[in-house]
C-alpha positions in Angstrom: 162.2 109.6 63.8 165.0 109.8 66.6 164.1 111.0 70.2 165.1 114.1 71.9 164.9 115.6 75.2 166.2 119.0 76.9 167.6 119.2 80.1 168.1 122.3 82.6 172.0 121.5 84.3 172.9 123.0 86.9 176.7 123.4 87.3 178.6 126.4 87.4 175.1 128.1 86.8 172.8 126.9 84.4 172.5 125.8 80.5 170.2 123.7 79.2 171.7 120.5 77.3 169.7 120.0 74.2 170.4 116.1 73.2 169.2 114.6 69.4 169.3 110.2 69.7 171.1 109.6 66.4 173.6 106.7 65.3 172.8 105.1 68.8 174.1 108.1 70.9 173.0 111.4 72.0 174.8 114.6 70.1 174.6 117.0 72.4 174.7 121.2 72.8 174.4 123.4 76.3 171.9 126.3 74.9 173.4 129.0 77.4 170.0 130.6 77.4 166.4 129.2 78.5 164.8 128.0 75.2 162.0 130.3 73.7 161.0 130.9 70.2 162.2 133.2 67.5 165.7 133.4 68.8 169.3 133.3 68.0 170.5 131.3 71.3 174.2 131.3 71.6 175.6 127.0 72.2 178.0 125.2 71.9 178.8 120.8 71.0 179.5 118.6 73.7 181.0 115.1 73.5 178.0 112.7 72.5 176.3 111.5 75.6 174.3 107.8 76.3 170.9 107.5 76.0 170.6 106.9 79.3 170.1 110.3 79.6 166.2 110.3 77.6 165.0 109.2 81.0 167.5 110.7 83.4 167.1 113.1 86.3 169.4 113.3 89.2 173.1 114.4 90.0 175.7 113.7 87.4 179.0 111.6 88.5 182.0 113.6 89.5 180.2 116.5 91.1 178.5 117.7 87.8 175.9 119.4 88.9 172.0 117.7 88.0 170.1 117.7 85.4 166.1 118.1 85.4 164.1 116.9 82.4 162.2 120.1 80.8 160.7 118.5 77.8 161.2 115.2 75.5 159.2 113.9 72.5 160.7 113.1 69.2 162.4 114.5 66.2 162.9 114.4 62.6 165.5 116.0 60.6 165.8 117.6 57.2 169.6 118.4 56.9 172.1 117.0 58.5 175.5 118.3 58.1 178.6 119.3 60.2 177.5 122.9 60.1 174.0 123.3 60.0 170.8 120.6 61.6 167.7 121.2 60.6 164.8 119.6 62.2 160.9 119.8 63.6 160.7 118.9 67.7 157.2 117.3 68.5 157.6 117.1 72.4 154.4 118.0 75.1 155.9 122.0 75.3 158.4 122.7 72.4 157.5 122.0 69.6 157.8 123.2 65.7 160.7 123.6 63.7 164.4 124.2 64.7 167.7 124.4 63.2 171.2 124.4 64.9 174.0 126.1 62.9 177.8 126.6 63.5 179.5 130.6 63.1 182.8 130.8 63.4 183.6 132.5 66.7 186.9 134.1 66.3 188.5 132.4 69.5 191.5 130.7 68.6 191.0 127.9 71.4 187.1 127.2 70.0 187.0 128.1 66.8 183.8 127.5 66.0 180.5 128.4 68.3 176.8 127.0 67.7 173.3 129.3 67.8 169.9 127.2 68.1 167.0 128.8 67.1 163.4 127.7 67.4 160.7 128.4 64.9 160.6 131.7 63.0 163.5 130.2 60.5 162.6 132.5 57.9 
């Protein structure tokens, strides 16, 4: 089991950084939408991100914005693979299974776009 944990960021408006602990780092996407259940919720990968940030709240260096922790807990995963992470989210208010899964987005400077989508995966 790795841990997760979501964060709302505020910078430029607000996303909400959705960071999985795995190989001693955080993978991270900003979900551009406020994370409820049974929808397609366009995001996008970020550069991995220290763990530091399981227990962080506060500004971020170089005018950033700040972060607020929503929800952590901890996660296990099913697949794995450059375009598609499946896994089940046992934290105190999101919970259930999840998946994350790349579409190609037709913009020739970001090829590639994620959605996240909790529960209903059928």
């Amino acid at each position: 089991m790795g841990r997760f944990v979501i964060l709302e960021h505020r910078w430029n408006g607000v996303h909400w950084d959705l960071m999985l602990e795995r190989d001693g780092v955080l993978r991270t996407w900003a979900v551009a939408e406020a994370i409820v259940a049974g929808r397609n919720l366009p995001a996008r990968a970020l550069a991995d991100h220290r763990l530091h940030y399981l227990d962080y709240e506060g500004a971020i260096s170089g005018g950033r914005g700040a972060v607020r922790r929503i929800d952590s807990g901890t996660y296990q995963s099913s697949l794995w693979t450059s375009e598609t992470v499946r896994f089940q989210l046992e934290g105190a208010q999101v919970a259930g299974a999840a998946v994350l899964f790349r579409i190609e987005s037709g913009l020739a400077d970001e090829p590639f776009s994620w959605f996240f989508r909790l529960g209903n995966l059928d």
